[in-house]
C-alpha positions in Angstrom: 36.1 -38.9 101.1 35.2 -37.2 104.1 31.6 -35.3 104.2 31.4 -31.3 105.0 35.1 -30.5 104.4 35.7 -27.1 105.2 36.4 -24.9 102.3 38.7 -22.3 102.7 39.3 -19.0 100.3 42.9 -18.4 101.3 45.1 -15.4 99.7 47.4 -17.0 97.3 46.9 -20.6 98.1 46.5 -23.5 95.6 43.8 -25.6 95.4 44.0 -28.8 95.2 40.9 -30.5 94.1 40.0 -33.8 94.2 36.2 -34.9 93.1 34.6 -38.2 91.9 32.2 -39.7 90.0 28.4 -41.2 91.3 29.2 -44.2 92.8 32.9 -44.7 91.4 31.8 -45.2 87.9 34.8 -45.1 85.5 32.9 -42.7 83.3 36.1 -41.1 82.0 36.8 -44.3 80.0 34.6 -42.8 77.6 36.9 -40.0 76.1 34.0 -37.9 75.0 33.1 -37.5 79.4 37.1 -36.3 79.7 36.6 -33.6 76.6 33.9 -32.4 78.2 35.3 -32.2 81.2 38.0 -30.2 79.9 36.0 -27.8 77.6 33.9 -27.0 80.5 36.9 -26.5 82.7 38.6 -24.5 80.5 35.6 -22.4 79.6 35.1 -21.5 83.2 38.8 -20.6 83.8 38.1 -17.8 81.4 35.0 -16.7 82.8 36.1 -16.7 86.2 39.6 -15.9 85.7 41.1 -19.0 87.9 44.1 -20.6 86.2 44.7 -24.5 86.1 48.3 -25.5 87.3 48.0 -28.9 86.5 45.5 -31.8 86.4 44.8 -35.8 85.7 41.2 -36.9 84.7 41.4 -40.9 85.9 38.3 -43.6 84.8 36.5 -42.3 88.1 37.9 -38.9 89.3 39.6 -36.0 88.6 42.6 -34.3 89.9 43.5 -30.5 89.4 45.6 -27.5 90.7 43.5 -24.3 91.1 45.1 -20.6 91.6 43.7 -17.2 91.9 44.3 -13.9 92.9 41.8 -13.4 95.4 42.7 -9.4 95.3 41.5 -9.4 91.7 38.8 -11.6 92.0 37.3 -11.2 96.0 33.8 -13.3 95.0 35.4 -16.7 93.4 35.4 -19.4 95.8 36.1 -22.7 94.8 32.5 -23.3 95.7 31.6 -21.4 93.1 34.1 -22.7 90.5 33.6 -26.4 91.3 29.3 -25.9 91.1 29.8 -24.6 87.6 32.2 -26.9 86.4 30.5 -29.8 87.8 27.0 -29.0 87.1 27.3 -28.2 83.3 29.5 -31.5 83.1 26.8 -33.3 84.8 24.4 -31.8 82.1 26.2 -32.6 79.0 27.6 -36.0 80.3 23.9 -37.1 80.4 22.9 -35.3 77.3 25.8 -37.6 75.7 25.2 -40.4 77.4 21.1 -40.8 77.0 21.3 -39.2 73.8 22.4 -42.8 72.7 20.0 -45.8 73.2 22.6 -47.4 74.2 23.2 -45.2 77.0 20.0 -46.2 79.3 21.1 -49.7 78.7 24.5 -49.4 79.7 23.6 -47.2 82.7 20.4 -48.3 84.2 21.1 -48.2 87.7 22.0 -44.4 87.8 20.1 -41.7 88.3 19.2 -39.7 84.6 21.3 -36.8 85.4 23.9 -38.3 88.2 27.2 -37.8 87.1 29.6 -36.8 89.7 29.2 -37.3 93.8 28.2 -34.6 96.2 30.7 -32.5 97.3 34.7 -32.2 96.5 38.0 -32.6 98.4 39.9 -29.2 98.9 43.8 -28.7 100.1 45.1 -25.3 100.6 48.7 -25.7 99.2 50.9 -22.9 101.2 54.9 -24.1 99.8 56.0 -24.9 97.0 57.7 -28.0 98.1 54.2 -29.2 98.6 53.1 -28.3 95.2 55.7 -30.3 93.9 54.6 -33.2 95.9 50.6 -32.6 94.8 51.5 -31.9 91.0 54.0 -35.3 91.1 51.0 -37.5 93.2 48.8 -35.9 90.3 50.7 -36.9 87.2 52.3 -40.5 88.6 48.3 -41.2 89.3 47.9 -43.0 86.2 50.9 -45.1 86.6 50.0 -46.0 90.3 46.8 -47.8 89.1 48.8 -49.0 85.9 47.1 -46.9 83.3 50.5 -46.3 81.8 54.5 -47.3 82.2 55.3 -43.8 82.2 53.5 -40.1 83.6 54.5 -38.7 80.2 52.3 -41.7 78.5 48.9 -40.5 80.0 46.8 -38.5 77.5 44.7 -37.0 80.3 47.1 -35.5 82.6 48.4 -32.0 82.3 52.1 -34.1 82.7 52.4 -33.7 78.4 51.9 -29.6 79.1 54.2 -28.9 80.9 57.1 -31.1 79.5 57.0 -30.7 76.2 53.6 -28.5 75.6 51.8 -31.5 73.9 48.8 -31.4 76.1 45.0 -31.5 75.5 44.5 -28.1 78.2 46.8 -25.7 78.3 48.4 -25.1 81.8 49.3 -21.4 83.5 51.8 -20.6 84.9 52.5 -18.4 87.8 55.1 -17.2 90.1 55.3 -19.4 93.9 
């Protein structure tokens, strides 16, 4: 991922956010990392009044669709968004982790409170035929890498939401 992306705060654009773990560790194997990944994500769309069009959590990154109205809300970057999100993660990932003898074990070679790398990939999404493409490349992750047969299989992927509204996060919609 390339360092010092530019991050833009375009009217009615769609994020798309790509981030990863320290050093490509498949945290999200552990299913309590993806809850709280999710709690925390979820708790900060209602804070800061962003809404989640879609996401996958993989063993070592995490996906998602981010959309604001930057009329309503002029001082939410995703800057700002990803910091919180990723910093309380970081926080109770560690807690989770270490709070558990065998968790220094396991993970001796990282950092107490490392959890995610620096920095995050943005896309500005301008059409909706390149939604599409973003929300498809998101969901058919899991089967890419061989996770699962089929999208719809994938517990952590916001795929389950919007077919049949069976999903862990619940996804907004909004008019493109």
């Amino acid at each position: 991922m390339p360092k010092n992306l530019p991050k833009f705060n375009q009217e009615s654009y769609i994020h798309y956010i790509t981030t990863k773990t320290f050093k490509n560790y498949p945290f999200f194997k552990n299913e309590k990392c993806c809850l709280i990944l999710l709690e925390e994500l979820d708790f900060y769309r209602n804070k800061l009044g962003f809404k989640i069009l879609g996401y996958v959590i993989m063993p070592d990154h995490f996906h998602c669709l981010i959309f604001w109205d930057v009329e309503k809300y002029k001082e939410l970057t995703i800057g700002k968004i990803m910091q919180g999100d990723k910093g309380i993660t970081s926080y109770r990932v560690a807690r989770e982790i270490y709070s558990h003898r065998v968790g220094a074990a396991i993970l001796p070679h990282l950092p107490r409170r490392s959890f995610w790398q620096k920095g995050f990939y943005d896309f500005n999404i301008y059409t909706f035929k390149k939604f599409k493409e973003k929300l498809n490349y998101i969901h058919n992750n899991p089967v890419r890498v061989n996770l699962c047969k089929n999208p719809q299989d994938y517990y952590w992927s916001s795929c389950n939401s919007l077919e049949n509204n069976r999903g862990i996060l619940k996804i907004d919609k909004i008019e493109i």
